[in-house]
Backbone as CSV, one residue per row, in Angstrom:
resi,resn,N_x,N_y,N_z,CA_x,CA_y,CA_z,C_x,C_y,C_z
1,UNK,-21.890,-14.794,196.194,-22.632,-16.012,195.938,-21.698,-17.047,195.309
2,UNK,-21.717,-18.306,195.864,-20.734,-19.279,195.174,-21.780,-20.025,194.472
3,UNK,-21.285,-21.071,193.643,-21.633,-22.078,192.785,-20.980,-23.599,193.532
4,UNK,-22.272,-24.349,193.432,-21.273,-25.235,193.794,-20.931,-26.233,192.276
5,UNK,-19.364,-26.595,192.311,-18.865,-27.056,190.798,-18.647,-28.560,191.057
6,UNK,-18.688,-29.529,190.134,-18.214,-31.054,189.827,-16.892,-30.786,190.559
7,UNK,-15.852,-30.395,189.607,-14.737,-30.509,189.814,-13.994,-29.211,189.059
8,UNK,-12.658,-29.244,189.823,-11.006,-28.453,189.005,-10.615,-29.426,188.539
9,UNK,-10.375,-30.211,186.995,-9.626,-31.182,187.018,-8.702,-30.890,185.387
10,UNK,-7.600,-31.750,185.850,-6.570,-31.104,184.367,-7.881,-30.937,182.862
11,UNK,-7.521,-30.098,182.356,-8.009,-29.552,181.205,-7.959,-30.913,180.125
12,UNK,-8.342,-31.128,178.875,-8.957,-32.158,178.142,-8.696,-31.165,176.926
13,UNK,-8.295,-32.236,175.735,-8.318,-31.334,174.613,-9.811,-31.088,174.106
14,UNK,-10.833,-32.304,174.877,-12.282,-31.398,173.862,-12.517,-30.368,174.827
15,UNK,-11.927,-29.549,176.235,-12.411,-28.928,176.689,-12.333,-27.362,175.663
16,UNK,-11.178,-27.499,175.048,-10.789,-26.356,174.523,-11.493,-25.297,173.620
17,UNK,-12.644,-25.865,172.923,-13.834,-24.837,172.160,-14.371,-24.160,173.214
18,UNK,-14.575,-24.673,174.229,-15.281,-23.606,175.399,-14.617,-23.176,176.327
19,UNK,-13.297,-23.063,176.241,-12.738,-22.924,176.515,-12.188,-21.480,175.255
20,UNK,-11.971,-21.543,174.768,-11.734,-20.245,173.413,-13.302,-19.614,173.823
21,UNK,-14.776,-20.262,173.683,-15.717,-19.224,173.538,-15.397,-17.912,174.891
22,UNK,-14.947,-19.033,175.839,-15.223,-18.213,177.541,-14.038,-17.128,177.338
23,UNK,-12.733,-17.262,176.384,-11.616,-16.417,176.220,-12.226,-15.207,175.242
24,UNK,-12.818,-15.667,174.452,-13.209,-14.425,173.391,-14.543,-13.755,174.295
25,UNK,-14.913,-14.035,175.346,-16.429,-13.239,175.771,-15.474,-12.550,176.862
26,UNK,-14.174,-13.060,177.524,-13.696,-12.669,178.558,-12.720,-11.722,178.104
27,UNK,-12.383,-11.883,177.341,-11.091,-10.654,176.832,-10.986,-9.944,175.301
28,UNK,-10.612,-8.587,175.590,-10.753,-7.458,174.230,-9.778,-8.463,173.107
29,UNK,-8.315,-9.252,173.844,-7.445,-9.893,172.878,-7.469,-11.415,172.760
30,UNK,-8.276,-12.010,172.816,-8.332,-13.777,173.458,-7.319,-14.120,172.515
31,UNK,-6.896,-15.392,173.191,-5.732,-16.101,172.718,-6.465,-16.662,171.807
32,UNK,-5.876,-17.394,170.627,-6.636,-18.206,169.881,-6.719,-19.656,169.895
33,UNK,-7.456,-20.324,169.575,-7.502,-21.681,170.170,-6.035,-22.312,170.192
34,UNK,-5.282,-22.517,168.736,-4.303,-23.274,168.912,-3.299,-23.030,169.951
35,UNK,-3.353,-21.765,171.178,-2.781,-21.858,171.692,-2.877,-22.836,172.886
36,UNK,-4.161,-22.519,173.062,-4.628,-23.442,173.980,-4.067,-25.265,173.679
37,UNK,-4.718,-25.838,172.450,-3.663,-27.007,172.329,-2.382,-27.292,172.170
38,UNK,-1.916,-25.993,171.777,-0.493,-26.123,172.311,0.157,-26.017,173.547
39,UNK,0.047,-25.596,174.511,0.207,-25.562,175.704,-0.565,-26.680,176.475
40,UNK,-1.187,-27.420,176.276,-1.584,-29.046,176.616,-0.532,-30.290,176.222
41,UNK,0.221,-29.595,175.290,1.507,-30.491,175.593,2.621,-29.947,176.250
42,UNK,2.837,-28.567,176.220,3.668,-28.372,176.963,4.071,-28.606,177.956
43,UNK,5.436,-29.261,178.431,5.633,-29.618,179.630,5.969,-29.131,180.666
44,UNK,6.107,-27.789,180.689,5.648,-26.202,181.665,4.621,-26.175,182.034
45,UNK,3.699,-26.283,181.054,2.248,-25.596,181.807,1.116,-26.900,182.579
46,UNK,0.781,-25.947,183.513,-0.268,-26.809,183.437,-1.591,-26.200,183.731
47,UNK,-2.772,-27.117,183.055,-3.976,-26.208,183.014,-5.106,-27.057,183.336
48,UNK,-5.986,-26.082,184.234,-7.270,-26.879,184.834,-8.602,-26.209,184.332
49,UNK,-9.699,-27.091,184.455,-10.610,-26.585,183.810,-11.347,-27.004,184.901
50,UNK,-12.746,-25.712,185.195,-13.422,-25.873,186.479,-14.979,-26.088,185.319
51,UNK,-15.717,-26.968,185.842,-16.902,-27.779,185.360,-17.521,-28.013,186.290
52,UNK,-19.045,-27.426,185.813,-20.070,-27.203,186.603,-21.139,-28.917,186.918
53,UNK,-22.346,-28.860,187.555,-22.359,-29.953,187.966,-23.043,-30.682,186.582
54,UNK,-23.498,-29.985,185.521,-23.996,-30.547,184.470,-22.484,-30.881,183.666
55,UNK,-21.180,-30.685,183.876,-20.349,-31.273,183.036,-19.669,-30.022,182.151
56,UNK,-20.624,-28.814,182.293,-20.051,-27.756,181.291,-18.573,-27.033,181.695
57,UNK,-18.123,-26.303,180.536,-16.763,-25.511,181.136,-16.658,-24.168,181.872
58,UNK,-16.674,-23.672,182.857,-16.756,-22.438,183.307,-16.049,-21.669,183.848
59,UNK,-14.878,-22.347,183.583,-13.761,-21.819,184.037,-12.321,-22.371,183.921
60,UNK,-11.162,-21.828,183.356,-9.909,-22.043,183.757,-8.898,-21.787,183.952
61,UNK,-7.679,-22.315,183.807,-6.466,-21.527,184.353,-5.180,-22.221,184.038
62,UNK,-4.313,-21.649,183.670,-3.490,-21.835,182.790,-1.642,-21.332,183.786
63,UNK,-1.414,-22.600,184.542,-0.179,-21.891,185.316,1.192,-22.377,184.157
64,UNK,1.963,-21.303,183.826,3.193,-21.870,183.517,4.467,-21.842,184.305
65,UNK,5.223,-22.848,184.611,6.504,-22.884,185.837,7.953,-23.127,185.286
66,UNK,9.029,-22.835,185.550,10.354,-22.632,185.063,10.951,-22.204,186.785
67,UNK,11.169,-23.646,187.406,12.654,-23.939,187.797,11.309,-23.483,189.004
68,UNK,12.138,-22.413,190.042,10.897,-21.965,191.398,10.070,-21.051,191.087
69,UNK,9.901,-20.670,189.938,9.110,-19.482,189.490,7.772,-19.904,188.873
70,UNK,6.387,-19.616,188.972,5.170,-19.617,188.395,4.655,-18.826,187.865
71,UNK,4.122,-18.581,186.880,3.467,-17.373,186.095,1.713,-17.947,185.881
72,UNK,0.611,-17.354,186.353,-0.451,-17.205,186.200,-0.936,-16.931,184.260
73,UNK,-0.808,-17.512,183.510,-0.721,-17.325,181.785,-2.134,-16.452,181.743
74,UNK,-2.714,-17.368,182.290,-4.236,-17.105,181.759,-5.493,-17.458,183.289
75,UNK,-6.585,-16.854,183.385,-7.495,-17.354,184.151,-8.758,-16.674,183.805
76,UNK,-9.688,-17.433,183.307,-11.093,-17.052,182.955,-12.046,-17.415,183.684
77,UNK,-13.150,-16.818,183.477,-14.474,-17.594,184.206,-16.003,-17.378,182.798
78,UNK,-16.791,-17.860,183.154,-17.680,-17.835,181.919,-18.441,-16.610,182.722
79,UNK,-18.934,-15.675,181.366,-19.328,-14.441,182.256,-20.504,-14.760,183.138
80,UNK,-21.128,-15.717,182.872,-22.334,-15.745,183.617,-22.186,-16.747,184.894
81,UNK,-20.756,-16.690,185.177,-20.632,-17.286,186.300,-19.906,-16.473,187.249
82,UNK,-19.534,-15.473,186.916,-18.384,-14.328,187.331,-19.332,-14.355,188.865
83,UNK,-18.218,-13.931,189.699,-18.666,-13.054,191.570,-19.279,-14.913,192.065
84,UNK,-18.915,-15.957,191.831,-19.257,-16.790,192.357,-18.431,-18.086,192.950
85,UNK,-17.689,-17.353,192.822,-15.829,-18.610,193.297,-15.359,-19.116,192.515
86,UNK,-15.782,-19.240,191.004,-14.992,-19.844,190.419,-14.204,-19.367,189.791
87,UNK,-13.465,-18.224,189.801,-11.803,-17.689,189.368,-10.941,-17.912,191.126
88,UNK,-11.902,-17.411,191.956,-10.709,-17.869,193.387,-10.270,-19.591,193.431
89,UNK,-11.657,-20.365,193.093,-10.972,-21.601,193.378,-10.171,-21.980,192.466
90,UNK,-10.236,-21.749,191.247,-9.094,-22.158,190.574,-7.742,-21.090,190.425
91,UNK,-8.083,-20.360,191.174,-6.681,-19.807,191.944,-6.171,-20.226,193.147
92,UNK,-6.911,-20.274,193.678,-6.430,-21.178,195.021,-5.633,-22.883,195.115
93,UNK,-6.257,-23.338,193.595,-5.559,-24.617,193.063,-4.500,-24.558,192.513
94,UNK,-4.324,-23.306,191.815,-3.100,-23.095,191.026,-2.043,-22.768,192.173
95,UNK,-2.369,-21.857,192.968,-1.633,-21.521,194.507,-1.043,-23.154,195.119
96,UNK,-1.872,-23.712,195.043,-1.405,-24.815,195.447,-0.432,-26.084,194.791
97,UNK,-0.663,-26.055,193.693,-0.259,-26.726,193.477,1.346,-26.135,193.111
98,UNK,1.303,-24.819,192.800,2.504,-24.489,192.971,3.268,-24.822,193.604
99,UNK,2.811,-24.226,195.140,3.535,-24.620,196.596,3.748,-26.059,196.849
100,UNK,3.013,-27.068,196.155,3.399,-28.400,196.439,4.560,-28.788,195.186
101,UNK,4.895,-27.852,194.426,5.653,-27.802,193.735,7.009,-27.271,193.715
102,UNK,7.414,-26.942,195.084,8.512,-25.971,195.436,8.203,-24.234,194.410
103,UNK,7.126,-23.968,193.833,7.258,-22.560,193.258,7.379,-21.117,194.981
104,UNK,8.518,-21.099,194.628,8.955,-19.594,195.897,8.262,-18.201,195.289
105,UNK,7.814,-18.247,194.148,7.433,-17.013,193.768,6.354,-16.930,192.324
106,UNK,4.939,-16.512,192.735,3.991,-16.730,191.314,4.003,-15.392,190.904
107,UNK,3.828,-15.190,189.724,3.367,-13.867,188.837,2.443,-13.861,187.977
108,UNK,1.566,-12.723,187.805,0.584,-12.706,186.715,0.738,-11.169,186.272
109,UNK,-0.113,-10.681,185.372,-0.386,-9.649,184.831,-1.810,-9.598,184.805
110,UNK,-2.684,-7.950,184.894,-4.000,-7.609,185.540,-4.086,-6.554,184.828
111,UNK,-4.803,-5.985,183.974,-5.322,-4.696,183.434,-5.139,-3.915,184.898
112,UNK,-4.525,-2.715,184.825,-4.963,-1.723,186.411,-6.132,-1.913,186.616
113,UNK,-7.055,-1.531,185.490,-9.169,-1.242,185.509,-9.435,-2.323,185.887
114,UNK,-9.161,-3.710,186.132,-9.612,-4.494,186.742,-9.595,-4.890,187.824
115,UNK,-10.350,-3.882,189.028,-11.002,-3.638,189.809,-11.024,-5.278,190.739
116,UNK,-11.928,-6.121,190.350,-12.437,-7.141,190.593,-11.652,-8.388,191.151
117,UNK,-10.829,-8.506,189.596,-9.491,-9.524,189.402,-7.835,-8.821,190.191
118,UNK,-8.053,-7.338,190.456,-7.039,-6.942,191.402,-7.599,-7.348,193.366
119,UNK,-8.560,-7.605,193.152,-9.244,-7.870,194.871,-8.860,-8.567,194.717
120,UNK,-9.150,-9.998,193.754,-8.971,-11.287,194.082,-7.637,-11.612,194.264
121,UNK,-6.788,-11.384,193.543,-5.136,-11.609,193.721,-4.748,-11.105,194.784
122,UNK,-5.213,-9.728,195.342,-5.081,-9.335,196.827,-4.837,-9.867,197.907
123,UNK,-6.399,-10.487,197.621,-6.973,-11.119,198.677,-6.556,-12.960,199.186
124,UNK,-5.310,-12.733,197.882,-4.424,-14.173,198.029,-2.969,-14.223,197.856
125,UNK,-2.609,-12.608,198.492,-1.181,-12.135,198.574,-0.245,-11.534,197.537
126,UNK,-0.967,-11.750,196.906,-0.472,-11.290,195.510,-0.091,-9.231,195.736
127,UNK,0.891,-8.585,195.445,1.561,-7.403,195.489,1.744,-7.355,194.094
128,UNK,1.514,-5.759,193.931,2.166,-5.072,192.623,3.625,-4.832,192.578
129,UNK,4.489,-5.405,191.894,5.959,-5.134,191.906,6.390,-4.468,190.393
130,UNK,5.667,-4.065,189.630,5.917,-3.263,188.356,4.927,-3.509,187.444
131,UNK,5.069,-2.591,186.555,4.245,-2.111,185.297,4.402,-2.946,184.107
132,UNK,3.711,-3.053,183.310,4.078,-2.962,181.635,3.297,-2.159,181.037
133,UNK,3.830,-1.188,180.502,2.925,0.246,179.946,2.583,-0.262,178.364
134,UNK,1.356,-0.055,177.894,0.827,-0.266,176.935,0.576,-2.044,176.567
135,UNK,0.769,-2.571,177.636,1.006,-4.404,177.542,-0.418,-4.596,177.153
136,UNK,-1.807,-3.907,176.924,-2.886,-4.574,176.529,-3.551,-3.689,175.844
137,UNK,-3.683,-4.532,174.553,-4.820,-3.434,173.079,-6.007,-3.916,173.795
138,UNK,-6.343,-2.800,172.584,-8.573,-3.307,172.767,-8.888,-3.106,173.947
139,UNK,-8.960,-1.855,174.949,-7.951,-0.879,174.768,-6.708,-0.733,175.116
140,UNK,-5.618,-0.054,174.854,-4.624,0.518,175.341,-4.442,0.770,176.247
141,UNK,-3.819,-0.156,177.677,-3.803,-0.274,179.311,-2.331,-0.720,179.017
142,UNK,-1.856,-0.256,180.600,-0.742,-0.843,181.444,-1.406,-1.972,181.865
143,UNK,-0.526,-3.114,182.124,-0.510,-4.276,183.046,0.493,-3.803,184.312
144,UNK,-0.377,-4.320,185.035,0.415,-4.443,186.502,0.664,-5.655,186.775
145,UNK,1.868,-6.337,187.562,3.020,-7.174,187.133,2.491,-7.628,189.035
146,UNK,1.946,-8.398,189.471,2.143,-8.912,190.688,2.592,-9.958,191.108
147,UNK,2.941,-10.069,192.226,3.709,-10.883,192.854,3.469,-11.511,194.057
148,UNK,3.372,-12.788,194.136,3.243,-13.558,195.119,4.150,-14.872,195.748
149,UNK,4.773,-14.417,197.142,6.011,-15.530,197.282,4.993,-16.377,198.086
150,UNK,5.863,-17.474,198.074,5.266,-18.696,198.897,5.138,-18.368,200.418
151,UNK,6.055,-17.624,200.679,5.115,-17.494,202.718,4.443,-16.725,202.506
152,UNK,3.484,-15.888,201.488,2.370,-15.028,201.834,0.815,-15.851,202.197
153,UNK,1.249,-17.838,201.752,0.301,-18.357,201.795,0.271,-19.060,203.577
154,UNK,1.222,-18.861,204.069,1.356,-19.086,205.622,0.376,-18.128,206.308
């Protein structure tokens, strides 16, 4: 079932309280807010926030880039929006804008147990190319390290 959303549009510093609530309901370790405003200036990252048609936050995503390389930081959805497109489309934006960015190669990290968020990266070329053993408390998981080059989107 999709949702249909306003917009993906760059992230806003008042987006960022709901932006922390959707991180602390979405993850055992959420980042804490100031990271979030810190990385709104950073001139690496860049981050979009997906908003529903009433204006609310329900989603975002957090790409950081260095030279042809992209790293996936962060990507949430509000739980009560989960199984409805809004983590693919704002993967599919981040995908893009990469590639209009010369990025030859994106990476993220995925709990193994996440079942769900391993389809979706799948299902947009994304490959497992290594581990990080013990990379996530609350609980104690490996991250799996995937990989996605730019012709997997051809």
């Amino acid at each position: 079932m999709t949702t249909p959303l306003l917009a993906i549009r760059p992230t806003k510093a008042d987006d960022v309280p709901a932006m922390a609530s959707i991180e602390a309901l979405a993850f055992s370790d959420p980042w804490p807010s100031r990271s979030f405003h810190e990385l709104l200036v950073h001139p690496f990252s860049r981050m979009m926030t997906a908003v529903d048609a009433s204006g609310g936050v329900v989603g975002y995503c957090i790409m950081l880039q260095a030279a042809d390389e992209a790293e996936i930081a962060n990507i949430a959805t509000a739980p009560g929006m989960r199984r409805r497109g809004v983590g693919a489309r704002l993967l599919d934006d981040a995908i893009a804008a990469g590639t209009d960015a010369g990025v030859a190669a994106m990476f993220l990290e995925v709990r193994e147990s996440n079942a769900a968020a391993r389809a979706l990266y799948s299902s947009r070329g994304f490959a497992a190319v290594g581990r990080r053993r013990g990379y996530y408390r609350h609980p104690v998981e490996d991250a799996l390290v995937l990989r996605r080059d730019a012709m997997a989107s051809e």
